[in-house]
C-alpha positions as CSV (number, residue, x, y, z in Angstrom):
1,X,-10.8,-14.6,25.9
2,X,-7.7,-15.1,23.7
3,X,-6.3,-13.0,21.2
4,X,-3.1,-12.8,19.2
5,X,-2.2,-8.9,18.9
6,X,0.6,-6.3,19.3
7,X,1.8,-3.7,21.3
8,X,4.4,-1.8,19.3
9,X,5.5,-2.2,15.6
10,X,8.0,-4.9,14.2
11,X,8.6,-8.3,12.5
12,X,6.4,-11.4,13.4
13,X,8.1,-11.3,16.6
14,X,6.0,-8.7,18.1
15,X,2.6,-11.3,17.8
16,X,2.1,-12.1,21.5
17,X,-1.1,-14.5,22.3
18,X,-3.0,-12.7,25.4
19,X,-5.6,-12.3,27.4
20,X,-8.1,-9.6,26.5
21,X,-11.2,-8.6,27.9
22,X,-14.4,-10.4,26.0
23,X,-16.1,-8.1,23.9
24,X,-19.8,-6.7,24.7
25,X,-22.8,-6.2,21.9
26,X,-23.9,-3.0,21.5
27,X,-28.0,-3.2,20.5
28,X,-27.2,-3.7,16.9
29,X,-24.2,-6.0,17.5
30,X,-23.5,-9.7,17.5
31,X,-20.6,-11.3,19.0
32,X,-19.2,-14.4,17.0
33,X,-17.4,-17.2,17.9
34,X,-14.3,-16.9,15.6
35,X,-14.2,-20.4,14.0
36,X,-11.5,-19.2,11.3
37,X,-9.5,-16.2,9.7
38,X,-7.5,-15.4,6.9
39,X,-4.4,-13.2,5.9
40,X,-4.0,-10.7,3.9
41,X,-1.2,-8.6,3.1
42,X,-2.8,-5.4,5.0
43,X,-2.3,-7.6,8.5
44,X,2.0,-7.6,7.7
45,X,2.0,-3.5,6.5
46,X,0.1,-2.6,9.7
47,X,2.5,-5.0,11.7
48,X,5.4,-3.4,10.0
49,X,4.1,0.1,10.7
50,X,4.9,0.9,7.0
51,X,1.7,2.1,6.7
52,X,-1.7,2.0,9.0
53,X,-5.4,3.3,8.5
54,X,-6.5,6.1,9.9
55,X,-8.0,5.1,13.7
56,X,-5.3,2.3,14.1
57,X,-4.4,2.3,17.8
58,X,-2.1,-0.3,20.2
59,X,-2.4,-2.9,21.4
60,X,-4.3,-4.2,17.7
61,X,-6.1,-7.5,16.6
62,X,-5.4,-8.1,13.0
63,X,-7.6,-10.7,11.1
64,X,-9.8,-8.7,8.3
65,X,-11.4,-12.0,7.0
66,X,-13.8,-13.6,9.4
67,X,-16.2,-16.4,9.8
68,X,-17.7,-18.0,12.9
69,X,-20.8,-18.7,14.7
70,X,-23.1,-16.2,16.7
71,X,-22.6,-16.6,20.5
72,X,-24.4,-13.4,21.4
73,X,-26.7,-10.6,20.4
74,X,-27.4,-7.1,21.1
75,X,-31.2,-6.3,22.3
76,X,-32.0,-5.2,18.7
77,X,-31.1,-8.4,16.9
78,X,-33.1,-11.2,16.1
79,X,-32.6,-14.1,18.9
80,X,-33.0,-16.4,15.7
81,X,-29.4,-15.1,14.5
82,X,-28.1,-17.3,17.4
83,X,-25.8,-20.2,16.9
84,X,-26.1,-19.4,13.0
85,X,-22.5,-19.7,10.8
86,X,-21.4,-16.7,9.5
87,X,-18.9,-14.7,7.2
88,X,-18.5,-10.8,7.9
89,X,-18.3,-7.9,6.1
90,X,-15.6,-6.0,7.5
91,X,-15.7,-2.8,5.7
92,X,-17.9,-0.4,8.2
93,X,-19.5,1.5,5.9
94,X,-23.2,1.6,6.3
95,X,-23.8,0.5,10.0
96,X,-26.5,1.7,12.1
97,X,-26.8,3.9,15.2
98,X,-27.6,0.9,17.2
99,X,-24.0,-0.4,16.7
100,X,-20.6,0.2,18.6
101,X,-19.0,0.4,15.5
102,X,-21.3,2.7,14.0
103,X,-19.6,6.4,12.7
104,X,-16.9,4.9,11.4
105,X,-18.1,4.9,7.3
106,X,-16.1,7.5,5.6
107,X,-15.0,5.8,2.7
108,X,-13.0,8.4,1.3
109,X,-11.3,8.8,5.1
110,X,-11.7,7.4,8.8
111,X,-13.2,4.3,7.2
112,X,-13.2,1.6,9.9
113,X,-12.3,-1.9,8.8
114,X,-12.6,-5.2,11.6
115,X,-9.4,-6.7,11.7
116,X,-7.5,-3.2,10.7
117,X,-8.7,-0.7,12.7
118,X,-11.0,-2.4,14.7
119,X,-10.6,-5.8,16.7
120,X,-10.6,-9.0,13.9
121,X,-10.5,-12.3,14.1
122,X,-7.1,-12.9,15.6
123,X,-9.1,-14.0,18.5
124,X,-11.4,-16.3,20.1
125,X,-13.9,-13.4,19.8
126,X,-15.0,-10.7,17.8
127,X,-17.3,-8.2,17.8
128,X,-19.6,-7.4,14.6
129,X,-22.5,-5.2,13.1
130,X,-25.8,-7.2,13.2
131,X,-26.2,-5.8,9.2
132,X,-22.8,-7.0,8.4
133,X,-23.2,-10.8,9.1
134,X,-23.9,-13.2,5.9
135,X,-25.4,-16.8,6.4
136,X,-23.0,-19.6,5.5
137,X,-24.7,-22.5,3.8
138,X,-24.6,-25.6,5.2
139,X,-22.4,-27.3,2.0
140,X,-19.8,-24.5,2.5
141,X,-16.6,-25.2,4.5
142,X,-15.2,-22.7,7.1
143,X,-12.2,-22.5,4.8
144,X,-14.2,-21.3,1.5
145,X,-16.2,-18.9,3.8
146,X,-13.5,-17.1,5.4
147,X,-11.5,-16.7,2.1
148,X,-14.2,-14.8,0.7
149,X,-14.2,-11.1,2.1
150,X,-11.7,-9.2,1.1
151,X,-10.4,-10.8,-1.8
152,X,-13.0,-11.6,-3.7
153,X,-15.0,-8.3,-3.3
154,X,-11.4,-6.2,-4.0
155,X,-11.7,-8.5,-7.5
156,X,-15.3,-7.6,-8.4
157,X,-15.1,-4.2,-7.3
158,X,-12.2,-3.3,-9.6
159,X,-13.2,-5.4,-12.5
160,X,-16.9,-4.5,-12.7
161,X,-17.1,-1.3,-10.8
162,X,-14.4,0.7,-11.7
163,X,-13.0,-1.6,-14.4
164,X,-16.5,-1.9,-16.3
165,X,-14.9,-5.6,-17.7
166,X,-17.1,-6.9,-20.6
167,X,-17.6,-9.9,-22.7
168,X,-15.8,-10.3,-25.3
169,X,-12.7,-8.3,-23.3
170,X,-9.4,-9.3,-23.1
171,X,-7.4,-8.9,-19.4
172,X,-4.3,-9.0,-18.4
173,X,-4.2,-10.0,-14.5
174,X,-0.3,-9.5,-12.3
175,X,0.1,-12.3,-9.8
176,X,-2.0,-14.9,-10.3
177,X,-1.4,-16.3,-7.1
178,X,-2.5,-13.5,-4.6
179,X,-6.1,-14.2,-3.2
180,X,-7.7,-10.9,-5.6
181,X,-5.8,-12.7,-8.6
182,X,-7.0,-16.0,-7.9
183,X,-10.8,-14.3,-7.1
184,X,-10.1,-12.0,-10.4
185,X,-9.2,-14.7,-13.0
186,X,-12.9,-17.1,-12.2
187,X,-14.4,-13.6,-12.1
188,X,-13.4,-12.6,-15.1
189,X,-13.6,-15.5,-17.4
190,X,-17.4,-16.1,-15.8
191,X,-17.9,-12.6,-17.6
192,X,-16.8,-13.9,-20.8
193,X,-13.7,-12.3,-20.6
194,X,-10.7,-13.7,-21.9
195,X,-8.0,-13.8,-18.8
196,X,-3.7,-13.8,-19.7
197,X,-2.3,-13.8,-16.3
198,X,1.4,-13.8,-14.9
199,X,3.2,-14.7,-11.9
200,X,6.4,-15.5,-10.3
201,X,7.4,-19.2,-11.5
202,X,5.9,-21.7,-13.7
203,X,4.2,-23.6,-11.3
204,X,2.2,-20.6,-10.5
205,X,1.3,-20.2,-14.1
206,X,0.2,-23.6,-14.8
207,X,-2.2,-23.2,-11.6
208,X,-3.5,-19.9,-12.9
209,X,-4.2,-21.9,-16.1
210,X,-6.1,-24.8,-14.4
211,X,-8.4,-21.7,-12.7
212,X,-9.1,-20.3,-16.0
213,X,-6.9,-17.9,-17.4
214,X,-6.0,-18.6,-21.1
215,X,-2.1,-17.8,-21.1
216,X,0.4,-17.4,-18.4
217,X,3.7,-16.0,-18.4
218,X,6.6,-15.9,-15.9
219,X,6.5,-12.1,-14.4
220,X,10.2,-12.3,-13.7
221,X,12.0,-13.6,-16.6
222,X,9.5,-12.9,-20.1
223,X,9.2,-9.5,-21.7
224,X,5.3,-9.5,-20.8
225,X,4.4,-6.7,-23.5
226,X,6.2,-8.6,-26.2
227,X,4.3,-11.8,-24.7
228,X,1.1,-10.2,-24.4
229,X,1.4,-8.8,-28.3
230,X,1.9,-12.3,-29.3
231,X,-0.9,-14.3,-27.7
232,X,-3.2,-11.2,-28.3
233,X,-2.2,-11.0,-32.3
234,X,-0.8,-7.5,-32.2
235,X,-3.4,-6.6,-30.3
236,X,-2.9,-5.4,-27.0
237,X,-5.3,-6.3,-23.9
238,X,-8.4,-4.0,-23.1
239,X,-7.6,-3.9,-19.4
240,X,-5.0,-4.6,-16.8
241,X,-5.4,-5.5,-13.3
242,X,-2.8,-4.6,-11.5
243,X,-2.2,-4.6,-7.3
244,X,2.1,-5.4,-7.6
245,X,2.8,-1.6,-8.7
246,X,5.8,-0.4,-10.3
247,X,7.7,-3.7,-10.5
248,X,5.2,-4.1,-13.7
249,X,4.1,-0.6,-14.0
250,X,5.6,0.0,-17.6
251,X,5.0,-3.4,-18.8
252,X,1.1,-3.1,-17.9
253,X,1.0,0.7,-19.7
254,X,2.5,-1.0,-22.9
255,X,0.6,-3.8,-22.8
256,X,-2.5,-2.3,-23.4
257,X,-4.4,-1.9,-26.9
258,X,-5.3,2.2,-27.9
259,X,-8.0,3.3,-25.3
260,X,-7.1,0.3,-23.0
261,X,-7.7,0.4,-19.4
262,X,-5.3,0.1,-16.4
263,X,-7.1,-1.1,-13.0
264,X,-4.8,-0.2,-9.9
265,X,-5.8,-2.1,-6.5
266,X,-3.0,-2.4,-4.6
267,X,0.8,-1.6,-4.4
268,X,2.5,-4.4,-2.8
269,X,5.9,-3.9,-4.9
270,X,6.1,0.0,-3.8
271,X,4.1,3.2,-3.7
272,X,5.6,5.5,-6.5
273,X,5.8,4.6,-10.4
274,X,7.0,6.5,-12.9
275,X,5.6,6.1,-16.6
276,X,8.2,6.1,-19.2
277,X,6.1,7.7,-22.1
278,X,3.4,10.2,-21.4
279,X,3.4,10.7,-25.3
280,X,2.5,6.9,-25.4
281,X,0.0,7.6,-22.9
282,X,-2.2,10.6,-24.4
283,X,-1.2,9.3,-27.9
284,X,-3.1,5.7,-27.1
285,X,-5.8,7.1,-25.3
286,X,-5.2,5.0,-22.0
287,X,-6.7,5.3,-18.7
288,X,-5.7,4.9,-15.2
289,X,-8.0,3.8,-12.8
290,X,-7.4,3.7,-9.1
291,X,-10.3,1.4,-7.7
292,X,-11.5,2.4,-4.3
293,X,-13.6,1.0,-1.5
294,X,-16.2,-1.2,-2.2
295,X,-19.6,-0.1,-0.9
296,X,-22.1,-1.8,1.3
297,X,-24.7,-2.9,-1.1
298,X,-21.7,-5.1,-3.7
299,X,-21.3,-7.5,-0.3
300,X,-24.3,-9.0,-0.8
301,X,-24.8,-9.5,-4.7
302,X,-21.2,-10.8,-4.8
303,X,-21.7,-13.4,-1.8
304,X,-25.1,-14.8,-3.7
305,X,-22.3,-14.9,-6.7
306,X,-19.4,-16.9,-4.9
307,X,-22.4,-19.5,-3.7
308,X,-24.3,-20.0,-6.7
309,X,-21.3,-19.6,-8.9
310,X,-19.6,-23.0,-8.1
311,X,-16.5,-20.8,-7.7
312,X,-13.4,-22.0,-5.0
313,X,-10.5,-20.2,-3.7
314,X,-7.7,-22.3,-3.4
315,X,-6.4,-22.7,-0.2
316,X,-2.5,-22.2,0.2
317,X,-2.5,-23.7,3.3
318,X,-4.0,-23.8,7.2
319,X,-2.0,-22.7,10.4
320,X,-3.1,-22.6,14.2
321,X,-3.6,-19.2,15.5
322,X,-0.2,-19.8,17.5
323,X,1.6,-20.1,14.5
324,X,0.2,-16.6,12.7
325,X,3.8,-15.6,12.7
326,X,5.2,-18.6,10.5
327,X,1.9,-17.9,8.3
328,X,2.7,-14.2,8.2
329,X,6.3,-15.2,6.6
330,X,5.1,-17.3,4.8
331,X,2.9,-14.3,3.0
332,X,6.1,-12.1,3.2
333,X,8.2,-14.2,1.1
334,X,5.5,-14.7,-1.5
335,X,5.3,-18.6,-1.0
336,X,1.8,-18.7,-1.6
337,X,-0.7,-19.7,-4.0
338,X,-4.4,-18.4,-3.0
339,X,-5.6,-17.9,1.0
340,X,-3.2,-18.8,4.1
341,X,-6.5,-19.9,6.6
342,X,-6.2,-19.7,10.2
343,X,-7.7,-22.6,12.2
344,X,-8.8,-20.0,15.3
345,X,-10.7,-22.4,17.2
346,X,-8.3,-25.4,16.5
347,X,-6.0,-24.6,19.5
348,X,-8.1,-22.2,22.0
């Protein structure tokens, strides 16, 4: 089969499309058919070798998010599951013996992940768990599928799990045009929350507006605490989301009313922050949260959610697999407003 990987570390230059052995099901496996995939920003830090999980090993098949058709099953899977459209849950937590990918589910260290340490969906092909598979309804487009995975259940882990958002709350929510953003700002105002969100131009603002967020403000030119003082009456907001990092570290801390939350998910603008006032910190009761892995048994209740919800994630754009590295740029320079979809099967 085809597959778009690399062999060594770089720039988007290092993508080469290839020849690679098809892969075999293990009793509890399924192949799929890889119809479509989706970026995320993991696929350009891995690339980059700025930072890899642990188990990442050459040559490597990127592609986290992953939805397709089942080709082929292992001996322990129902025959029925053939020819069925699918979306996968890449996190391997939870698999069974009868899997190839099984022993990989320490969340807390070798966690395996399809698409980051494990072959994705950068390929004509990919391997899967049987008991990671999720039936896409027949209304649903490849598109809405495959943007689903990992954006939408980073969103609802850290708002409901870690972030215990309730209604009534008030949220403040960095970049509202990443994929968790765009997944965390319906999430949140279907919770009764009210969402302020901010991003890197206007036009990003007024989208994050038309997907519910009450207020939007300009992340690189407004004073955001001052902003979000002003829209909240003095207030403050009960919780941040935050995956940028210390580009809007401080801003987040002093945005938040007394006992307020701060939800970290990400650091896309740097790994180390400093905080300017501890005194503010202990004196207004905040909290830092770091939200971690998602576990096994969220996939499924958040999946039902996303299809009974009426939600959409808006869809940035769509690029041939042989054009991943334009997409990747794309990602790099921010230019994007939702999910960058790749069409796998569209020239294979």
């Amino acid at each position: 089969m085809k597959a778009l990987q690399y062999e060594r570390f770089g720039g988007p230059e290092v993508l080469e499309l290839a020849e690679v052995p098809d892969p075999v099901p293990g009793a509890g496996d399924v192949v799929i058919e890889v119809a479509m995939t989706a970026l995320n920003h993991l696929d350009i830090v891995q690339r980059n070798g700025w930072y890899t999980l642990p188990r990442f090993a050459f040559p490597h098949v990127a592609g986290m998010d992953v939805a397709g058709r089942v080709i082929e099953v292992g001996e322990q899977v129902d025959v029925g599951m053939l020819g069925r459209r699918v979306v996968v849950d890449p996190s391997l937590a939870g698999v069974g013996v009868g899997s190839k990918l099984a022993g990989m589910d320490d969340i807390y260290g070798d966690l395996g992940v399809i698409g980051a340490n494990v072959a994705g969906g950068y390929a004509e092909r990919c391997l899967v768990p049987a008991s990671h598979l999720f039936e896409i309804p027949d209304a649903m487009s490849w598109t809405q599928a495959v943007a689903f995975p990992c954006v939408w259940l980073t969103a609802h882990h850290a708002l409901f799990e870690r972030g215990r958002l309730a209604p009534g709350e008030t949220i403040l929510i960095h970049a509202a045009g990443s994929g968790v953003s765009t997944a965390a700002i319906q999430l949140a105002r279907n919770a009764g929350a009210t969402v302020l969100a901010t991003a890197g131009n206007e036009v990003k603002c007024a989208k994050a507006i038309e997907l519910g967020a009450a207020h939007a403000a300009n992340n690189r030119s407004d004073d955001l605490a001052a902003w979000v003082r002003q829209v909240t009456d003095g207030r403050g907001v009960d919780m941040v989301l935050d995956h940028v990092g210390p580009a809007l570290w401080n801003a987040s801390i002093s945005s938040l009313k007394p006992r307020g939350r701060l939800v970290n998910c990400g650091n896309t603008s740097g790994n180390s922050v400093t905080i300017d006032s501890l005194e503010k910190l202990f004196h207004l009761g905040i909290s830092v949260i770091g939200s971690d892995p998602y576990r096994p048994s969220e996939f499924p209740d958040a999946w039902r959610q996303y299809i009974d919800g009426g939600f959409q994630t808006p869809i940035d754009s769509v690029f041939p697999l042989a054009d991943v590295a334009v997409a990747q740029q794309k990602l790099s320079d921010g230019d994007v407003f939702g999910k960058i979809v790749v069409d796998v099967a569209s020239d294979l």
